[in-house]
C-alpha atoms as a printed R data frame, in Angstrom:
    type eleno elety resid chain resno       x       y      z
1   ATOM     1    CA   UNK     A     1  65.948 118.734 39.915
2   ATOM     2    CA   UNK     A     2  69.590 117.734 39.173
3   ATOM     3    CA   UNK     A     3  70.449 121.295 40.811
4   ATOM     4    CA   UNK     A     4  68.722 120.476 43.830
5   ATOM     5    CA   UNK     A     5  69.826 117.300 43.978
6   ATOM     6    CA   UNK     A     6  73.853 118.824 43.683
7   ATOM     7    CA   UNK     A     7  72.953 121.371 46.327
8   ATOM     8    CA   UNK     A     8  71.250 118.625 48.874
9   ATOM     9    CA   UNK     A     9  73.602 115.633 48.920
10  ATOM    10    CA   UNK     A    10  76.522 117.925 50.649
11  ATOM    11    CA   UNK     A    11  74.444 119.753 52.575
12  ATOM    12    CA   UNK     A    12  73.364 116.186 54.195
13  ATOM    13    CA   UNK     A    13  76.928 115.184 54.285
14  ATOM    14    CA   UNK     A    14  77.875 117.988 56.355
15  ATOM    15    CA   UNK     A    15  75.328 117.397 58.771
16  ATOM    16    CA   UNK     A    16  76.093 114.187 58.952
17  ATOM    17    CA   UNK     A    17  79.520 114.750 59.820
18  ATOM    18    CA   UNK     A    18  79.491 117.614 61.503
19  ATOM    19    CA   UNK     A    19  80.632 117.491 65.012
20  ATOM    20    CA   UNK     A    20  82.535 113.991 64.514
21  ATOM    21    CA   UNK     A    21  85.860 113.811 64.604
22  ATOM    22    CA   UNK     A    22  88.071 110.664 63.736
23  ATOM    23    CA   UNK     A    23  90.817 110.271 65.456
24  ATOM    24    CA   UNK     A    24  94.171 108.291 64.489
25  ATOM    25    CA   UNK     A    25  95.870 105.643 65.997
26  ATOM    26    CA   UNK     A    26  98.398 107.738 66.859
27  ATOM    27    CA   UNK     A    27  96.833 110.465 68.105
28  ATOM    28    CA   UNK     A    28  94.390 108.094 70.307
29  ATOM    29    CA   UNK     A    29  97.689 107.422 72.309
30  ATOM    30    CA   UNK     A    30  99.850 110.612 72.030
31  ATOM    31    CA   UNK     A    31  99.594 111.865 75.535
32  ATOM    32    CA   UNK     A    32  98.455 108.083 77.127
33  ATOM    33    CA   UNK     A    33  99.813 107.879 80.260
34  ATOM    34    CA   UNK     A    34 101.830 104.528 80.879
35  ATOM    35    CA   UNK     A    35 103.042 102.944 84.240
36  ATOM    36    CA   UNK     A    36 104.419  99.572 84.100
37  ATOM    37    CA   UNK     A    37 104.708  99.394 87.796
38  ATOM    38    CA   UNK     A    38 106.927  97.061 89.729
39  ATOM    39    CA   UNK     A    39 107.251  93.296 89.807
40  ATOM    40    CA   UNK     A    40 108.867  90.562 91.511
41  ATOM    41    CA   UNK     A    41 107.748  88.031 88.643
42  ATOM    42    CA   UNK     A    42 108.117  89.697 85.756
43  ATOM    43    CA   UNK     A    43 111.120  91.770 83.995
44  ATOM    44    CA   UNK     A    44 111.253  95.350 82.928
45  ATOM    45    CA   UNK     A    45 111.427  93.739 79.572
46  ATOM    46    CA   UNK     A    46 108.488  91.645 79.918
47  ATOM    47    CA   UNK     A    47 106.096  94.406 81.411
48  ATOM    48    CA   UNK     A    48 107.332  96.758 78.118
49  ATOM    49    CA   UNK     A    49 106.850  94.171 75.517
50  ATOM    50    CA   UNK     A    50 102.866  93.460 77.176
51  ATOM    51    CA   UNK     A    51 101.982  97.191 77.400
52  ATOM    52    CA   UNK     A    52 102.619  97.422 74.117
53  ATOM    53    CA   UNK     A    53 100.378  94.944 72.642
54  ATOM    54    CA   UNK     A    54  97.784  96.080 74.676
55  ATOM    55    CA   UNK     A    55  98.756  99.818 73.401
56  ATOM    56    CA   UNK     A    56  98.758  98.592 69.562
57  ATOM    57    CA   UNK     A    57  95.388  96.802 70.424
58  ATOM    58    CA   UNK     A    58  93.472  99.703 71.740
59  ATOM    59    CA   UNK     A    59  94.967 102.382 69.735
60  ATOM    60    CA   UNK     A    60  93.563 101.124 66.613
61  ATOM    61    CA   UNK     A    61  89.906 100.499 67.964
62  ATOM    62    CA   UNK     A    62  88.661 103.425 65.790
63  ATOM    63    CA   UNK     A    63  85.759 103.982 68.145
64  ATOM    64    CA   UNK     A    64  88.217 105.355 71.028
65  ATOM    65    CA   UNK     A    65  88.925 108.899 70.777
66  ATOM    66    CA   UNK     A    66  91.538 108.857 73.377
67  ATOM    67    CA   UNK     A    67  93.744 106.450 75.881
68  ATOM    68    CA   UNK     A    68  94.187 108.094 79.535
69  ATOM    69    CA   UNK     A    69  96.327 105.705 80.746
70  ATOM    70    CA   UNK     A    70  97.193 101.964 80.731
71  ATOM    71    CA   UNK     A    71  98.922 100.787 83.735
72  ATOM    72    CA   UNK     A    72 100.290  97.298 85.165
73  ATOM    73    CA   UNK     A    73  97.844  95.993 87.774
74  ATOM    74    CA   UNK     A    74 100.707  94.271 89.976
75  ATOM    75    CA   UNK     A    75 101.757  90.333 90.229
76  ATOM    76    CA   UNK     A    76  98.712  90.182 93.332
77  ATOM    77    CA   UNK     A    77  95.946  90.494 90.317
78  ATOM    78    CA   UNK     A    78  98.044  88.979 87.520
79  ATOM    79    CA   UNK     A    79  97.891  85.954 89.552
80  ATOM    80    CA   UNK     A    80  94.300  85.799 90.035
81  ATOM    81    CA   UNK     A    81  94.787  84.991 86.217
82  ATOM    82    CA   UNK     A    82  96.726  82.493 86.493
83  ATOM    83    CA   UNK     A    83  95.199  79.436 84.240
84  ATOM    84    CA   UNK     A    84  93.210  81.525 82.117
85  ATOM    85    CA   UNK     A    85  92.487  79.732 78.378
86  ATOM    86    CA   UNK     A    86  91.909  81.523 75.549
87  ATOM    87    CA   UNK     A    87  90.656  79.383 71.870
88  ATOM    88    CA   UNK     A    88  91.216  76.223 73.686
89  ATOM    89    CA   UNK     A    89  94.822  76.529 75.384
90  ATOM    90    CA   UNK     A    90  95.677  77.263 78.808
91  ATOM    91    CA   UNK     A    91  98.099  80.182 80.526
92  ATOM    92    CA   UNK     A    92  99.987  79.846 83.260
93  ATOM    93    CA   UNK     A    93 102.213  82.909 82.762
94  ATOM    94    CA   UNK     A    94  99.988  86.063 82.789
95  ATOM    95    CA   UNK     A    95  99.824  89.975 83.319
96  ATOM    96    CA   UNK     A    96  97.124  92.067 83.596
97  ATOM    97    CA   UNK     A    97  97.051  95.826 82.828
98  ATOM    98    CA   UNK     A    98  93.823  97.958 83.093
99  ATOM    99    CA   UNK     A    99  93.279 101.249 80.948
100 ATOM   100    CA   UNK     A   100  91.069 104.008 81.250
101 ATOM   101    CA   UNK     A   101  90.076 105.356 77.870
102 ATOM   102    CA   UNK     A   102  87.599 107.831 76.113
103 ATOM   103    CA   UNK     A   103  85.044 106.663 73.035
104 ATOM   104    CA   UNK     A   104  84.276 109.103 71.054
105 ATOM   105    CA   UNK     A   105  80.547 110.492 69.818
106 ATOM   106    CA   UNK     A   106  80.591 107.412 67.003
107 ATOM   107    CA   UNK     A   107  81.434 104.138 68.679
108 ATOM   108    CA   UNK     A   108  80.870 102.818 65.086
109 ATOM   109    CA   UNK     A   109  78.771  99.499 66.575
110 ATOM   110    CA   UNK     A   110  81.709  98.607 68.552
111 ATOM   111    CA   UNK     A   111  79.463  97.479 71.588
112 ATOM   112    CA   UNK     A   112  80.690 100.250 73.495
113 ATOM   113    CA   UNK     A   113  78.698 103.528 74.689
114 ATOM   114    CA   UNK     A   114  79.208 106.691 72.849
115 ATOM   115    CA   UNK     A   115  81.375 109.596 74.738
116 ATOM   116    CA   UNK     A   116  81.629 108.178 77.450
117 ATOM   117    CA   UNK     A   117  84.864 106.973 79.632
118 ATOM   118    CA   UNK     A   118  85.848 103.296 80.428
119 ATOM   119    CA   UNK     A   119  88.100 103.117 83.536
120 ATOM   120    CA   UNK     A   120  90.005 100.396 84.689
121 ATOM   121    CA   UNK     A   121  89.303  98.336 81.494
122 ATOM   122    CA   UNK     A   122  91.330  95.299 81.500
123 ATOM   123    CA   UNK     A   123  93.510  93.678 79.650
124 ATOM   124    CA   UNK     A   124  95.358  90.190 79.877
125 ATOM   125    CA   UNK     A   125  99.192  89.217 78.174
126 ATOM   126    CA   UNK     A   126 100.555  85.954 78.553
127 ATOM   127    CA   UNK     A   127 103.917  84.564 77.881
128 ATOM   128    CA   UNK     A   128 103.525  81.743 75.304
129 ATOM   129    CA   UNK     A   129 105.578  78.279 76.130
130 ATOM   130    CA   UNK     A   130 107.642  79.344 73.341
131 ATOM   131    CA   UNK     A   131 108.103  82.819 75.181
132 ATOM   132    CA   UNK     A   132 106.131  85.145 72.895
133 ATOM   133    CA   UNK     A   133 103.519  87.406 74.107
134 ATOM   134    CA   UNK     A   134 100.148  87.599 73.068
135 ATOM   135    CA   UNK     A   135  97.358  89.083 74.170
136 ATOM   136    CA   UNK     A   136  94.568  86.600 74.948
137 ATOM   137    CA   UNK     A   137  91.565  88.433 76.953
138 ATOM   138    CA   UNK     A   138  90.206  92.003 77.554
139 ATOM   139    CA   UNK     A   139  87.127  93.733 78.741
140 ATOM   140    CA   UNK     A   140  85.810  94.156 82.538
């Protein structure tokens, strides 16, 4: 019985793990694509320091297998944001970047769908009063 036992429990691990593959957070982003577009409110600087919250965010969801692209949506849509509040405090300084990303076969009950893409997801950076970023919303 023991035997069996021995010869069963890694033949059901292989199975169960066959045909999954977990990604890292590096290779999630390793060929993401990354356009931080133009602005007439908001720096070079500014635009690089958001995208890359939003690309330490998303590269560490362990359900995504791999991140397309993330791009700036442009001061028109970041505007549209304007006032948004996030745990009880208001922001009046705001970008907005969408992504299109790839989960993988195991969303690991992350809410999202498994292999399947997710374009245009967005994502929303404000400039604290004290001029940090932080990243405060991000979904559809």
């Amino acid at each position: 019985m023991k035997k069996a036992i021995c010869f069963i429990f890694p033949v059901l691990l292989l199975f169960l793990f066959s045909g999954c593959h977990f990604t890292t957070p590096e290779e999630r982003i390793a060929n993401t694509e990354i356009d931080i577009g133009e602005s007439d409110i908001y720096t070079e600087d500014d635009r690089e320091a958001a995208v890359q919250l939003v690309i330490d965010e998303v590269s560490n969801w362990s359900c995504v297998e791999t991140v397309y692209s993330i791009t700036y949506a442009g001061d028109e849509r970041s505007e549209r944001e304007i006032g948004i509040e996030n745990g009880g405090k208001q922001y009046d300084t705001v970008m907005v970047f969408l992504s299109d990303f790839r989960t993988g076969k195991t969303p690991a009950s992350s809410g999202f769908n498994s292999d399947c893409d997710y374009p245009e997801y967005g994502w929303i950076v404000a400039i604290t009063d004290d001029g940090e970023y932080k990243l405060v919303d991000w979904g559809y």
